[in-house]
C-alpha positions in Angstrom: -103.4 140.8 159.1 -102.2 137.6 157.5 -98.7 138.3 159.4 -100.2 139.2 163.0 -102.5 135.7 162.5 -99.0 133.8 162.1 -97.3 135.7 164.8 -100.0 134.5 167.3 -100.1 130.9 165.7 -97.0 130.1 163.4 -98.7 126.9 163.0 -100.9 128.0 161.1 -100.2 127.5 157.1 -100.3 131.0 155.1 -101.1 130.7 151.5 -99.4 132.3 149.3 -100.4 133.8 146.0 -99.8 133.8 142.3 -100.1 137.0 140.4 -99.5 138.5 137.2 -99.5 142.0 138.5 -95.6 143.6 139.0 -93.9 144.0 142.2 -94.4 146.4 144.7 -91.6 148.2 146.7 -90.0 145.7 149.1 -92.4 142.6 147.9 -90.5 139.4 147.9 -91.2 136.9 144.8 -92.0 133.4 146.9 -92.6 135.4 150.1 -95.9 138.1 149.6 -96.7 136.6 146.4 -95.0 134.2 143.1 -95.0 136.9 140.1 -95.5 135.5 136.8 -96.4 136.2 133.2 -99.7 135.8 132.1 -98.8 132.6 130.2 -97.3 131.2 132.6 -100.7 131.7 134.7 -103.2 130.9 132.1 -100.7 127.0 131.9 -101.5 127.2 136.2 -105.2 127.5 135.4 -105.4 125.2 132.5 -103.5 121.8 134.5 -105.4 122.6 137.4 -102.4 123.8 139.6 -104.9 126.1 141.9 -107.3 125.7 144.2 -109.2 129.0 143.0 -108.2 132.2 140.5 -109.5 135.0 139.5 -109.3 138.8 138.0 -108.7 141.4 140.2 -108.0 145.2 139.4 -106.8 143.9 136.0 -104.7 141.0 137.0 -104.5 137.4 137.8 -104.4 135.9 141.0 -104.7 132.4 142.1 -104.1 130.1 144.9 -101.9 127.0 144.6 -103.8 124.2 145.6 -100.8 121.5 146.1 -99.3 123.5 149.5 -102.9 124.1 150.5 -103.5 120.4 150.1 -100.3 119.4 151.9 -101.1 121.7 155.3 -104.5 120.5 155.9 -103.3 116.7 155.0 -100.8 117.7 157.8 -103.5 118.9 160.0 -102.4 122.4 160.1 -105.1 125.0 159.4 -104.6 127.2 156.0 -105.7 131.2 155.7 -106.0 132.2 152.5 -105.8 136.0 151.6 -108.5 136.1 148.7 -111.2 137.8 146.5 -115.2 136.5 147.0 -114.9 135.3 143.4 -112.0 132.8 145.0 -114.0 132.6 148.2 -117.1 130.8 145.9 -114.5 128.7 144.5 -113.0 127.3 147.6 -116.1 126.8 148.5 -117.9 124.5 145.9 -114.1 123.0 146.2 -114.2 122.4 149.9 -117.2 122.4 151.4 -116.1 122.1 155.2 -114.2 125.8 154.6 -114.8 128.4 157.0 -115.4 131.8 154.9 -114.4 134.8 156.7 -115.1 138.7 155.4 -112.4 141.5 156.7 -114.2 144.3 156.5 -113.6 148.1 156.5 -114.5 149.7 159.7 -116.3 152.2 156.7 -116.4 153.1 153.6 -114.4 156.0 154.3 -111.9 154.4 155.8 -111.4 151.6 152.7 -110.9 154.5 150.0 -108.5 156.6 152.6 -106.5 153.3 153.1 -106.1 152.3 149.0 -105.2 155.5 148.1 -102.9 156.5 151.2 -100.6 153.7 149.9 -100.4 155.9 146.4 -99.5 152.5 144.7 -102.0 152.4 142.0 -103.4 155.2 139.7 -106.8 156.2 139.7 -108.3 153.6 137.0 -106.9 150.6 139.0 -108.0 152.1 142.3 -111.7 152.5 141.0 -111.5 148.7 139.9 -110.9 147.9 143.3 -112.9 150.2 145.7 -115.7 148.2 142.4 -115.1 144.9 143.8 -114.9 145.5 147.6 -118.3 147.3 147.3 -119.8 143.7 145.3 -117.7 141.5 148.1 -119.3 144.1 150.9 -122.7 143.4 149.2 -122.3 139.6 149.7 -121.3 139.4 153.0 -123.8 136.8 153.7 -122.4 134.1 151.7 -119.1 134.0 154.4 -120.0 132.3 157.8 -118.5 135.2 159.8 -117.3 138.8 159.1 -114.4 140.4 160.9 -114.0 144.5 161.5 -110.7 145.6 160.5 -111.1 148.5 163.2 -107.9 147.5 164.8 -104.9 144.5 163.2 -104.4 142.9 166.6 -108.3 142.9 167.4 -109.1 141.3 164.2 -106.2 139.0 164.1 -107.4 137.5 167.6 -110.7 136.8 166.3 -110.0 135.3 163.2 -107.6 133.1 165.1 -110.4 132.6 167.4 -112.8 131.5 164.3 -110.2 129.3 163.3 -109.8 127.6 166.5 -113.7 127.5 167.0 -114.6 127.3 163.7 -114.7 123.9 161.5 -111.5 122.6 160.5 -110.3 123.8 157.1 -109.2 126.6 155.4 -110.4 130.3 156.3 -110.3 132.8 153.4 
């Protein structure tokens, strides 16, 4: 999603990530996400070096709020790929954010598409399918909610959000 957003706007300023989980097959460190230790997040979160973190499936993630920062300062909107426990963040950080949900087109769907990829075992695949069901179950607290029927449907109108929406960062 985050890549067909950029195709259609390159302007537009694509977070990327910190996490403490490993590599996947063909991810890029600096590029799909920075991969550290878990000490070396836990210093991130204690000198204030993100805009939000949290635990997911078992492992930290966390947005670094100094490039964030710099885009918007730049007037260049920012999309941040995050969890709601980020999304609460950013907000009581930044008021002015536009919150967006990407949701499944079903429930169905969500648990065919996390286990098609076959890149987690069962434990860590329960964790997630956990948390999407409590960030499905808050959808109100985002401004709008996109299907994720179809990538090039959805990536037009989160860009169309963005564009309409107040200035700031979507997540």
């Amino acid at each position: 999603m985050v890549s067909e957003v950029r195709r259609r706007r390159p302007e537009i300023f694509a977070s990327v990530s910190v996490t403490t989980r490993p590599p996947r097959s063909g991810e890029q460190d600096g590029e799909h996400y920075y991969f550290v230790d878990r000490d070396t997040f836990a210093e991130m979160v204690a000198s204030g070096q993100f805009l939000e973190h949290a635990e997911y499936a078992g492992n930290g993630y966390g947005t670094p709020v100094a490039p964030v920062r710099r885009a918007l300062e730049a007037g260049r909107p920012a999309l941040l790929e995050i969890e709601l426990q980020g999304a609460r963040q950013v907000r009581a950080a930044m008021s002015d954010a536009l919150l967006v949900l990407l949701a499944p087109p079903s429930w169905k769907e969500l648990v065919d598409r996390l286990s098609g990829r076959g890149t987690e075992d069962p434990a860590v695949l329960g964790r997630r399918l956990a948390v999407a069901r409590t960030e499905l179950e808050a959808a109100a607290e985002f401004d709008a909610t996109v299907l994720n029927d179809d990538v090039g449907r959805a990536a037009e109108e989160l860009v169309t959000l963005m564009d309409g929406g107040r200035s700031g960062t979507a997540g």
